[in-house]
Backbone as XML, in Angstrom:
<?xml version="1.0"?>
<chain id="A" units="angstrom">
  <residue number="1" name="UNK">
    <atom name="N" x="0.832" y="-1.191" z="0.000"/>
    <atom name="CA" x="0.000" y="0.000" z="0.000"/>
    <atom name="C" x="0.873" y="1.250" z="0.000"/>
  </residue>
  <residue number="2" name="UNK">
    <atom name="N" x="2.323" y="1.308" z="0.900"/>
    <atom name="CA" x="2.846" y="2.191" z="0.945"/>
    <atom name="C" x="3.546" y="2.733" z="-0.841"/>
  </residue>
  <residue number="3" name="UNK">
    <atom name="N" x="3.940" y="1.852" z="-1.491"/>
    <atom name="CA" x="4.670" y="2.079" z="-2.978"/>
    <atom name="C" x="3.337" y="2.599" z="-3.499"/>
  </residue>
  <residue number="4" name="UNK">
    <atom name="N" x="2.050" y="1.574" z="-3.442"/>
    <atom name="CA" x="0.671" y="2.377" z="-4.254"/>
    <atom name="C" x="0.295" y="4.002" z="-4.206"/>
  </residue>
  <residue number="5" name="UNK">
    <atom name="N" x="0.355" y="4.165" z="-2.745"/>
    <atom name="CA" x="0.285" y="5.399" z="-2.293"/>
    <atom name="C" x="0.937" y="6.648" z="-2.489"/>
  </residue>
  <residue number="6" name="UNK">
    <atom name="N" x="2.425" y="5.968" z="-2.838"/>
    <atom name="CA" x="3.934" y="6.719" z="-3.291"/>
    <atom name="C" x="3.518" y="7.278" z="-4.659"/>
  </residue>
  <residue number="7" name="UNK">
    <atom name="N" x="2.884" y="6.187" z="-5.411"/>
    <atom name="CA" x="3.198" y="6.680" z="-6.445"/>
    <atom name="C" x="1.816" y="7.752" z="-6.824"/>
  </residue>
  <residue number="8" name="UNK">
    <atom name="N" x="0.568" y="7.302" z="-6.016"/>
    <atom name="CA" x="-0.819" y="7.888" z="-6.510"/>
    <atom name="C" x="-0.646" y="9.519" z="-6.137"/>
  </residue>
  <residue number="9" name="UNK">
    <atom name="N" x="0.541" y="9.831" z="-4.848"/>
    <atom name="CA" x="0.870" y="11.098" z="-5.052"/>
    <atom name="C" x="1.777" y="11.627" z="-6.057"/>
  </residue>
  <residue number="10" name="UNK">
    <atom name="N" x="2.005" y="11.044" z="-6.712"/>
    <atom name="CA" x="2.520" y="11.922" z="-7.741"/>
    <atom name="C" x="1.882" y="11.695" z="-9.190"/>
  </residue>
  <residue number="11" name="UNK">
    <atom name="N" x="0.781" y="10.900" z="-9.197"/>
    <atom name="CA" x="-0.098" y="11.044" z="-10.817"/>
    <atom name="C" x="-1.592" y="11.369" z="-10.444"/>
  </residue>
  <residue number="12" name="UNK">
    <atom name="N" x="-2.514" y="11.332" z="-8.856"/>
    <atom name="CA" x="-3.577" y="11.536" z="-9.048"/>
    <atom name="C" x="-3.455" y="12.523" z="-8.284"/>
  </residue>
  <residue number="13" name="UNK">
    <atom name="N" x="-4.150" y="13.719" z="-8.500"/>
    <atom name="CA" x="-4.104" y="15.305" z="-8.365"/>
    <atom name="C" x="-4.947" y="15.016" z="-6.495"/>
  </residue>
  <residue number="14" name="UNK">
    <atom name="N" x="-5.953" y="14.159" z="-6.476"/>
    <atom name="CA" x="-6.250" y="14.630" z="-4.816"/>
    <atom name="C" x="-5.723" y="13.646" z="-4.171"/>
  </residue>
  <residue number="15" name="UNK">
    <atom name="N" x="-4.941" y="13.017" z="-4.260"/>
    <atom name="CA" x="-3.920" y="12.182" z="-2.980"/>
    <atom name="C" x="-2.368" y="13.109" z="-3.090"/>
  </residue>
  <residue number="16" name="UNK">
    <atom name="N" x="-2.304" y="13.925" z="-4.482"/>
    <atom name="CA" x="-0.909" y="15.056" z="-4.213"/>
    <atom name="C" x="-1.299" y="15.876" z="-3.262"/>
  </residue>
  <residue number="17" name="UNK">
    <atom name="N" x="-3.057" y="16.605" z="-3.479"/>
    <atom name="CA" x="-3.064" y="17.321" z="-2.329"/>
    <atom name="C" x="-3.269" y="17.365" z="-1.559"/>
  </residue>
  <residue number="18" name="UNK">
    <atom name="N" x="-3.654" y="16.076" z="-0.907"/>
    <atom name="CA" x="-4.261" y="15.749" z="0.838"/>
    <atom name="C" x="-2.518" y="14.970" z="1.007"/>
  </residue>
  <residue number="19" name="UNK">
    <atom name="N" x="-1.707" y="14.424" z="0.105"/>
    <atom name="CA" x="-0.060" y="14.793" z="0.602"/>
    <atom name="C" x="0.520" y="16.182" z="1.080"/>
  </residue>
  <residue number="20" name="UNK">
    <atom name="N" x="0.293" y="16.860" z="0.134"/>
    <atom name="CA" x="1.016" y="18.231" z="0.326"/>
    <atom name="C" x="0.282" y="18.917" z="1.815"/>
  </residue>
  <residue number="21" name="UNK">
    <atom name="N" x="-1.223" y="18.724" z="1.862"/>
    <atom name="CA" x="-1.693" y="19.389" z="3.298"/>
    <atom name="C" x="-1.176" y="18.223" z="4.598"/>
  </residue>
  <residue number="22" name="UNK">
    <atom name="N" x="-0.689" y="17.694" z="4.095"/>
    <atom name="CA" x="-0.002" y="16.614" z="5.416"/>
    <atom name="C" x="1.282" y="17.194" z="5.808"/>
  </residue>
  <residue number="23" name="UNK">
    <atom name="N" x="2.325" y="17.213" z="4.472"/>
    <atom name="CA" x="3.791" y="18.064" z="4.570"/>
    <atom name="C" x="3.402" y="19.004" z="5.325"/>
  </residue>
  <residue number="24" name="UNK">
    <atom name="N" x="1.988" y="20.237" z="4.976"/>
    <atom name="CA" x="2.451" y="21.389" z="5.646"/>
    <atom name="C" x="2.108" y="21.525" z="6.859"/>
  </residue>
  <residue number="25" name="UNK">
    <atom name="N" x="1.465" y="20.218" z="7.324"/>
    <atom name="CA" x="0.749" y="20.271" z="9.090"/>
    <atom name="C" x="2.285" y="19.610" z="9.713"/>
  </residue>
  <residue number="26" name="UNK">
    <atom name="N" x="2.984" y="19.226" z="8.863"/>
    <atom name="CA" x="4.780" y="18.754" z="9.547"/>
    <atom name="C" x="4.795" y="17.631" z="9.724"/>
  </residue>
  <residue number="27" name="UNK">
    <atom name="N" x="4.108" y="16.933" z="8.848"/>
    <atom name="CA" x="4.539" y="15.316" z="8.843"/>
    <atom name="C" x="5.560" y="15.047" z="7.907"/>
  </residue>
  <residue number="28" name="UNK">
    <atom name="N" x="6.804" y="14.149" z="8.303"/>
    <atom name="CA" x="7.580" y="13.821" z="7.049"/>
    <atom name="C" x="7.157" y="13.207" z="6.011"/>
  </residue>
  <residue number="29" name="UNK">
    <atom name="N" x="7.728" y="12.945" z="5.070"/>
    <atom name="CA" x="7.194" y="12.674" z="4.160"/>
    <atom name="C" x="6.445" y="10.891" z="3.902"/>
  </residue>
  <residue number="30" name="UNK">
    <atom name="N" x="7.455" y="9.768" z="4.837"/>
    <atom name="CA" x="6.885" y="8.867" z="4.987"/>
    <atom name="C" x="5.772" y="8.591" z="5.874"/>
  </residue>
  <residue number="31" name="UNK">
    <atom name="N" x="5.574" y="9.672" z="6.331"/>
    <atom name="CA" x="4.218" y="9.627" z="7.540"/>
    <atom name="C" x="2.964" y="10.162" z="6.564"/>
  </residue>
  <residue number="32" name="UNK">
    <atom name="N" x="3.379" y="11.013" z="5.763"/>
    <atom name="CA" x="2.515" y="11.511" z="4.709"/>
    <atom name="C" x="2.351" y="11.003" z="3.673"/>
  </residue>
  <residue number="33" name="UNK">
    <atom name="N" x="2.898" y="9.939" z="2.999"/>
    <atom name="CA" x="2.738" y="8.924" z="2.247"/>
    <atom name="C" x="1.799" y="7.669" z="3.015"/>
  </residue>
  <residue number="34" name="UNK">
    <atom name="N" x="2.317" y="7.623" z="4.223"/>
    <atom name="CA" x="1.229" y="6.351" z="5.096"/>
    <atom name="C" x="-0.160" y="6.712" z="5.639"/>
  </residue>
  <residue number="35" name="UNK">
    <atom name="N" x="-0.163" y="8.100" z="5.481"/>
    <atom name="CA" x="-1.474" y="8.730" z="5.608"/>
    <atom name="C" x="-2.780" y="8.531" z="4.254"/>
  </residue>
  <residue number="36" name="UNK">
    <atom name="N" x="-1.588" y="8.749" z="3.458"/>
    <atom name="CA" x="-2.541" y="9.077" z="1.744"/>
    <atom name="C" x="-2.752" y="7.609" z="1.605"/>
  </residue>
  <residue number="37" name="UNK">
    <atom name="N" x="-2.089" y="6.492" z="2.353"/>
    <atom name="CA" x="-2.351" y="4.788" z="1.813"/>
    <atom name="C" x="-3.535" y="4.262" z="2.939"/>
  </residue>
  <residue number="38" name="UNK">
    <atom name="N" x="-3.299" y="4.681" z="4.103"/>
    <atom name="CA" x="-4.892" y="4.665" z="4.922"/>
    <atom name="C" x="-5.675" y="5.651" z="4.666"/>
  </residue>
  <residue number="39" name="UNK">
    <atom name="N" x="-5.720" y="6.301" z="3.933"/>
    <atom name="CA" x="-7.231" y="7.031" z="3.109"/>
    <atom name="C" x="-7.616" y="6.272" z="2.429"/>
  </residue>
  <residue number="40" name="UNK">
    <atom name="N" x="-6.744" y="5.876" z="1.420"/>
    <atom name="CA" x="-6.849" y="5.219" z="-0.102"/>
    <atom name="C" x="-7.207" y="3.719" z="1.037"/>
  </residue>
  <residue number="41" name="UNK">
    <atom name="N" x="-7.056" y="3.150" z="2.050"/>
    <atom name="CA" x="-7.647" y="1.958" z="2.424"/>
    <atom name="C" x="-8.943" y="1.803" z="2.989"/>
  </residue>
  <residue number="42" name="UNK">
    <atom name="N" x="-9.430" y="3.525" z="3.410"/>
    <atom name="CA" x="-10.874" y="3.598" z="3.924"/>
    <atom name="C" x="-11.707" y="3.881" z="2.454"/>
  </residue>
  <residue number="43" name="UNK">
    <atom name="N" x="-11.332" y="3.967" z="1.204"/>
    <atom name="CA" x="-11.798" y="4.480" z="0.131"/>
    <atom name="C" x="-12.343" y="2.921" z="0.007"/>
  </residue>
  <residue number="44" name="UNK">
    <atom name="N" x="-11.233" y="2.199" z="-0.228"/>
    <atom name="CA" x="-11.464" y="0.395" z="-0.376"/>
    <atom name="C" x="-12.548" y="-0.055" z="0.273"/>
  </residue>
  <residue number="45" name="UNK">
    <atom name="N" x="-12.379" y="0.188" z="1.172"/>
    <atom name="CA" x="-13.356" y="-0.401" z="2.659"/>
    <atom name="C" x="-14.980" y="0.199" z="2.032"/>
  </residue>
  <residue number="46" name="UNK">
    <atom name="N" x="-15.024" y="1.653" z="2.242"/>
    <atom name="CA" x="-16.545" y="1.935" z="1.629"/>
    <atom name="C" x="-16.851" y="1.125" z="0.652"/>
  </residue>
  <residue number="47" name="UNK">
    <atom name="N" x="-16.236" y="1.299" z="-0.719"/>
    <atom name="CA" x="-16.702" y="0.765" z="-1.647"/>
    <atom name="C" x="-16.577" y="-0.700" z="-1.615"/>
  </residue>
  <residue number="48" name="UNK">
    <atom name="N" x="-16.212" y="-1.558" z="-0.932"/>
    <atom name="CA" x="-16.813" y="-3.163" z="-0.409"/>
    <atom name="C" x="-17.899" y="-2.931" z="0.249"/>
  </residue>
  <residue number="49" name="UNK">
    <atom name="N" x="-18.090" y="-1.938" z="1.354"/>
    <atom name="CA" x="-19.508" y="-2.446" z="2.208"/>
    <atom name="C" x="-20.741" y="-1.898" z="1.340"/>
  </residue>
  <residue number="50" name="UNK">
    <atom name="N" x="-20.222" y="-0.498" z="0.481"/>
    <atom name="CA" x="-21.135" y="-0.093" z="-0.381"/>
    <atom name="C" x="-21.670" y="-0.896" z="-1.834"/>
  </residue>
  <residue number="51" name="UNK">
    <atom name="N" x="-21.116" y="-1.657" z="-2.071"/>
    <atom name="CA" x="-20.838" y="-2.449" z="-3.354"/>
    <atom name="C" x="-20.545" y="-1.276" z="-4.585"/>
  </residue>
  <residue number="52" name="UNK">
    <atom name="N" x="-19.847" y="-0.317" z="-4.542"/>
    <atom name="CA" x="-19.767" y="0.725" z="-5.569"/>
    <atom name="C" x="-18.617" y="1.144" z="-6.047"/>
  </residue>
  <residue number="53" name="UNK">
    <atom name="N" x="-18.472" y="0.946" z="-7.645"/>
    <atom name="CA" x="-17.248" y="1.215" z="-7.960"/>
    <atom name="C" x="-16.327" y="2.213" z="-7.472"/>
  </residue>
  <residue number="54" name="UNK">
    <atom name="N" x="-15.231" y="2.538" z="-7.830"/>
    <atom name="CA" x="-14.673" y="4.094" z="-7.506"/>
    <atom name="C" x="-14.966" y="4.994" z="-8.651"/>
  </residue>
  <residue number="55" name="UNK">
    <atom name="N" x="-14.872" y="5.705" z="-7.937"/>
    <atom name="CA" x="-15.511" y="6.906" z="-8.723"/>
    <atom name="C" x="-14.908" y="8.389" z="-8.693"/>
  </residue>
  <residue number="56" name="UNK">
    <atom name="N" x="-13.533" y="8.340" z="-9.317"/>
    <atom name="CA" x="-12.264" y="9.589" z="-8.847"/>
    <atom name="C" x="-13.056" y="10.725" z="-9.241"/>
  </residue>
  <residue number="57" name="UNK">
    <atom name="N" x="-12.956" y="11.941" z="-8.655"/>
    <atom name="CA" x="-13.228" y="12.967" z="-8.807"/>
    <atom name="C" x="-12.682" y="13.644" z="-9.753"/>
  </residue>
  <residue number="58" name="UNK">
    <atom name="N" x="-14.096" y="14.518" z="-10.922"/>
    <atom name="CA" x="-13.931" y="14.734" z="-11.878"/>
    <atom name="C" x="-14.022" y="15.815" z="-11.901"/>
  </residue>
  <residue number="59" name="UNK">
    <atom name="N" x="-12.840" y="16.908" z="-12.139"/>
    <atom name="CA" x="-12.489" y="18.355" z="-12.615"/>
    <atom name="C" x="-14.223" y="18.878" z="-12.944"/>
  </residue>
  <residue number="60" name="UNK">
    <atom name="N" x="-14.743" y="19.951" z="-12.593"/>
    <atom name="CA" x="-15.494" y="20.803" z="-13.654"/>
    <atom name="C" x="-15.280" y="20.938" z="-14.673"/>
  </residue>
  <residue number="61" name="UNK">
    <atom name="N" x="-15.890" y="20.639" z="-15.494"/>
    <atom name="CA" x="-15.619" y="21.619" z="-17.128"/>
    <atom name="C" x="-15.435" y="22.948" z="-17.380"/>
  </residue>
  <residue number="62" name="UNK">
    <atom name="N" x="-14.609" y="23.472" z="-17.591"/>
    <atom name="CA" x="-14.527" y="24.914" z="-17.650"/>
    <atom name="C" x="-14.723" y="25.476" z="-19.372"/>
  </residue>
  <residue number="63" name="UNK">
    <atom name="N" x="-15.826" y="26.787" z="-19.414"/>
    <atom name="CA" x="-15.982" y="27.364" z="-20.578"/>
    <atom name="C" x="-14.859" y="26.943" z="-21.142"/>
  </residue>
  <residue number="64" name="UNK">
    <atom name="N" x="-15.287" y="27.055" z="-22.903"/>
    <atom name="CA" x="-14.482" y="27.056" z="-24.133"/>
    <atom name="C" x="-13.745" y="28.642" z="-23.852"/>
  </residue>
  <residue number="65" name="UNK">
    <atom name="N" x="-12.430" y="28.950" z="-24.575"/>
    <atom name="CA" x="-12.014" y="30.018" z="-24.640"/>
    <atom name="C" x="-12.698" y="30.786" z="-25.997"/>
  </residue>
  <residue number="66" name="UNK">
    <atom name="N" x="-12.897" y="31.904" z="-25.705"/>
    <atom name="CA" x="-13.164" y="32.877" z="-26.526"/>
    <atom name="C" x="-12.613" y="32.994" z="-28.210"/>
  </residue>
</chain>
């Protein structure tokens, strides 16, 4: 979980930033990596008792440019 976690902060945009708000409350960085892998294990957990896929959070669409 810890390598899964390693790496989901650096390609999925909300485990970089519930990492980065961990760094700045002063956790090192392996405490803040073991944080983002017990999130990502209560994420697991719902979606078994829920029977429901995951479902990553999807940006707004923002207007076309002018």
């Amino acid at each position: 979980m810890f390598i899964a976690a390693f790496v989901a902060t650096q390609h999925d945009p909300d485990a970089r930033s519930y990492y980065l708000r961990k760094r700045d409350e002063g956790k090192g960085h392996n405490a803040a990596v073991i944080c983002v892998a017990r999130r990502r294990c209560n994420i697991i957990l719902a979606m078994l008792k829920t029977q429901t896929p995951y479902q990553p959070h999807q940006p707004e669409k923002l207007p076309d440019a002018a």
